[in-house]
C-alpha positions, 0 to 999 in steps of 0.5 A: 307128106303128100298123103298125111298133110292132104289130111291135115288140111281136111281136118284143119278146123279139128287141128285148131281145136285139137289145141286144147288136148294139151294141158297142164293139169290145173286141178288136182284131179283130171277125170274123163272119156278122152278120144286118142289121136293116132300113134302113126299120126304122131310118128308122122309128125316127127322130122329133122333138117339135114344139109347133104349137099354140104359136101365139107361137113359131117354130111360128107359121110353119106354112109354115116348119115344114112345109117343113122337117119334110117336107125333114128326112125323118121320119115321126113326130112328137110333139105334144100332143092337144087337146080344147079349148072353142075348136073352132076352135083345135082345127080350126086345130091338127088341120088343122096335124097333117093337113097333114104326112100327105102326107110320110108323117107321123104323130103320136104324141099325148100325153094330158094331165089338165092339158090343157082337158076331159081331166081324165078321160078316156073312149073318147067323148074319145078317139073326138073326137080321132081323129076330129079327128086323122084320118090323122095318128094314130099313137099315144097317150101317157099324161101327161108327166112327171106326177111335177112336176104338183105334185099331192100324189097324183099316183101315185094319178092318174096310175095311174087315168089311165093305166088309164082312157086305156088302156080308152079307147082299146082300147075305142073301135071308131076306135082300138082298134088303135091303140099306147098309150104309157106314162106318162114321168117326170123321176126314177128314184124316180118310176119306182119309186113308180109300180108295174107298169102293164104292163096299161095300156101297149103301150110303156114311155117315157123321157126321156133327156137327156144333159146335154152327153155322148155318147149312149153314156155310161156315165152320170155317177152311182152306177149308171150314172145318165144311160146309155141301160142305166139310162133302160131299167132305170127305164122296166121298173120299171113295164112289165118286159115291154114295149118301151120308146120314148124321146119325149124326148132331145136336146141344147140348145146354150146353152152358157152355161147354169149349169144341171146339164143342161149345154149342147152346142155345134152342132157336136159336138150335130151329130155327136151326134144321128145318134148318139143314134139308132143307139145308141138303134136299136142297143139295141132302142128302136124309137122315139126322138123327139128335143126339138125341131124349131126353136128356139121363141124368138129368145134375148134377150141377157139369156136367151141362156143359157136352155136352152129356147130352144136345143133345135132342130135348127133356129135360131129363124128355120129355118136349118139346125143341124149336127145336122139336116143330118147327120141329114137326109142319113142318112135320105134315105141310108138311106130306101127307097120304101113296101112295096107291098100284097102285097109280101112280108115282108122280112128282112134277110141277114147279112153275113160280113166283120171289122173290124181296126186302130183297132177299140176305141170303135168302134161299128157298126150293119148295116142292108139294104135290101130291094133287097139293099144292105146299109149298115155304119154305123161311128162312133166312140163317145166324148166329142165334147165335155167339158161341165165345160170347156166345150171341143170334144175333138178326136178324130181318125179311127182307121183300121179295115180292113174285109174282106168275106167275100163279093163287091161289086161296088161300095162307095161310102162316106159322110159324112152330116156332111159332105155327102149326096153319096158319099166314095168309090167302090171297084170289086170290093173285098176289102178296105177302109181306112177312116177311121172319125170320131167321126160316121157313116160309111156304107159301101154295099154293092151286089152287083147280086144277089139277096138270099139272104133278099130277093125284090127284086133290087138297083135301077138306080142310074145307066145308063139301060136300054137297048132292045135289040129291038124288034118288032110285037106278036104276034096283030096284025090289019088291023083294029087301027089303034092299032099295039101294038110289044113293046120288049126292055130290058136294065139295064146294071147289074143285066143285068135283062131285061124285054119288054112 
């Protein structure tokens, strides 16, 4: 997180304007040059909260978790700083944190005055827990939702709160490079009284929930309430100028729950999570972390209703949800290795192609890989699931013809939903007829050139090379024993040839 949200923030006036790469499709046909965002960007993109201090609940099972955190694919986590009296809790829990780095995995922190010893905060505090931290340290985060602190001046606090985290941290020689998260909070009053802490922020905050409908709601109150707009136009409030990141959003799936935040199924919250993130990407949030890994505890009959036993995108005892399926199968779909030290900077090309037929509430996301591919990710926008009636919407595919303006040699497409293995295959094609869900369909794209804006060159993906010379080493004598040969090696696919 040090490292990409650094770069969120140089690009945050792209990041505003990146808003409009999102859109339902209003007229029956779209056709233009699109420039792609990077793949790895989107994958970077993608979080989850956990609870591993929460030693009475499926968190407990650290085992477990771990597994499944490191098979899920992310590489952020949210959970809570500690400074407790007890160090050896502290040791435990931290020692819980450090042991996902090796996947990758960083966490976001968040700094709370209720938690034990961090009433105040100060760089000395904030130097002890990154030391604790270590390398699992991506970032900080002021107060969670402070507004329900049932403290009578709680505006006052938090400010000074915030302020004092925000010195802290910058001031601290461990931690100085490290992104601050601003504050989050439960209402768009709470935003509001708050005033402007861009001076103490890196990153605005949301917490989007959305209570049984589709992540691309136009919202279900006066102004747009509920909609991803209207979550952004409240983090401004208080950061105008700055990024704004989502550290809680998701679905829960007690149905049966009586509360107005209503409850979705498992399988329509397994097509809506996938999405929540490519919307969320696709309007300039460059992180989103979603509530929560696994489900903390088994629901009793009498409490099968309660919402904060359902949040997970696992059940309580690990298997796997729809929703973690789906979004495992398109991370490790559009995953690529760690940039290399001295590699160079990627941007991503564009890509020249339309899009007709069924188009309208059909959304899109154009993603490349530094490789040269590019992923055109399509998905119908629309309302899985109507959470007044408690019913599944059957929505059926829309059919969307796809023309490229530029030669593939070969198209594969994919259903994360359904599997991780591929739909089909097309050979050379020009044009496409694609059946577009109300999940993602993913539509690779490989030419087997260079990218016009990438030095990398489109990968080996199946054929093995083939050696096809193979000679003494030059400048041998009789003196060398160990005998040095030079082998010629041609990939079938990319034709790349290399000696050594």
């Amino acid at each position: 997180m040090r490292e990409k949200l650094k770069t969120w923030l140089v690009l945050a006036a792209g990041i505003f304007s990146a808003i409009t790469l999102l859109v339902p499709v209003a007229k029956p046909n779209y056709d233009a040059t699109e420039r792609a965002q990077s793949a790895s960007d989107f994958v970077d993109s993608v979080g989850v909260n956990t609870h591993l201090s929460y030693f009475d609940t499926a968190y407990g099972h650290y085992t477990l978790v771990k597994e499944k955190l490191g098979a899920l694919g992310v590489r952020h986590v949210r959970d809570k700083a500690l400074l407790a009296n007890d160090q050896r809790y502290n040791r435990i829990v931290y020692d819980r944190y450090k042991g996902l780095v090796k996947f990758g995995i960083e966490f976001n922190l968040v700094v709370d005055p209720r938690a034990q010893n961090l009433r105040s905060v100060d760089a000395r505090k904030i130097g002890r827990i990154a030391e604790m931290a270590g390398s699992a340290l991506g970032s900080f985060e002021g107060p969670n939702e402070y507004d329900t602190s049932e403290d009578g001046d709680w505006v006052a606090v938090l400010r000074s709160y915030q302020r004092s985290l925000f010195k802290a941290v910058k001031g601290n020689v461990s931690t100085r490079g490290v992104s601050v998260i601003g504050p989050s909070f439960t209402s768009e009053v709470a935003y509001a009284a708050v005033g402007d802490l861009s001076a103490s922020v890196d990153y605005g905050n949301i917490h989007n929930y959305y209570a049984g409908r589709n992540p691309g709601t136009d919202g279900w109150g006066a102004g747009g309430y509920g909609s991803i707009a209207w979550n952004l136009n409240n983090a401004r409030k208080y950061a105008p100028q700055k990024p704004t990141v989502s550290t809680e959003t998701g679905y829960h799936n007690a149905v049966d729950s009586s509360t107005s935040h209503a409850g979705t199924p498992e399988a329509v919250a397994g097509k809506y999570v996938p999405r929540l993130f490519l919307e969320h990407f696709s309007r300039g949030i460059p992180r989103t972390y979603a509530y929560e890994l696994i489900d903390q505890k088994v629901a009793l009959a009498s409490g099968s209703s309660d919402p904060e036993n359902h949040f997970g995108l696992l059940r309580n005892d690990g298997t796997e949800k729809p929703a973690y399926v789906a979004l495992k199968n398109l991370i490790g779909l559009l995953e690529e290795p760690p940039t290399e030290p001295g590699e160079p900077l990627f941007a991503p090309g564009a890509l020249n192609y339309s899009l007709s037929g069924e188009t309208q509430g059909v959304h899109r996301l154009l993603l490349q890989k530094r490789d040269g591919r590019f992923y055109l990710v399509l998905w119908q926008e629309v309302s899985s699931y109507d959470p007044n009636t408690k019913r599944p919407l059957p929505i059926p595919d829309k059919r969307v013809t796809l023309t490229l303006e530029q030669p593939f040699r070969r198209v594969t497409t994919y259903r994360p939903n359904v599997s991780d293995k591929p739909t089909a295959h097309y050979a050379n094609p020009g044009q496409l007829d694609l059946q577009v869900p109300d999940h993602p369909l993913v539509v690779e794209l490989t030419s087997g050139q260079r990218s016009a804006s990438s030095p990398m060159v489109a990968a080996p993906r199946n054929a093995a090379p083939a050696i096809t010379a193979l000679r003494p080493a030059p400048n041998l004598t009789a003196r060398d024993r160990t005998p040095l040969l030079v082998a010629t090696v041609r990939d079938a696919e990319t034709n790349l040839i290399r000696s050594d």
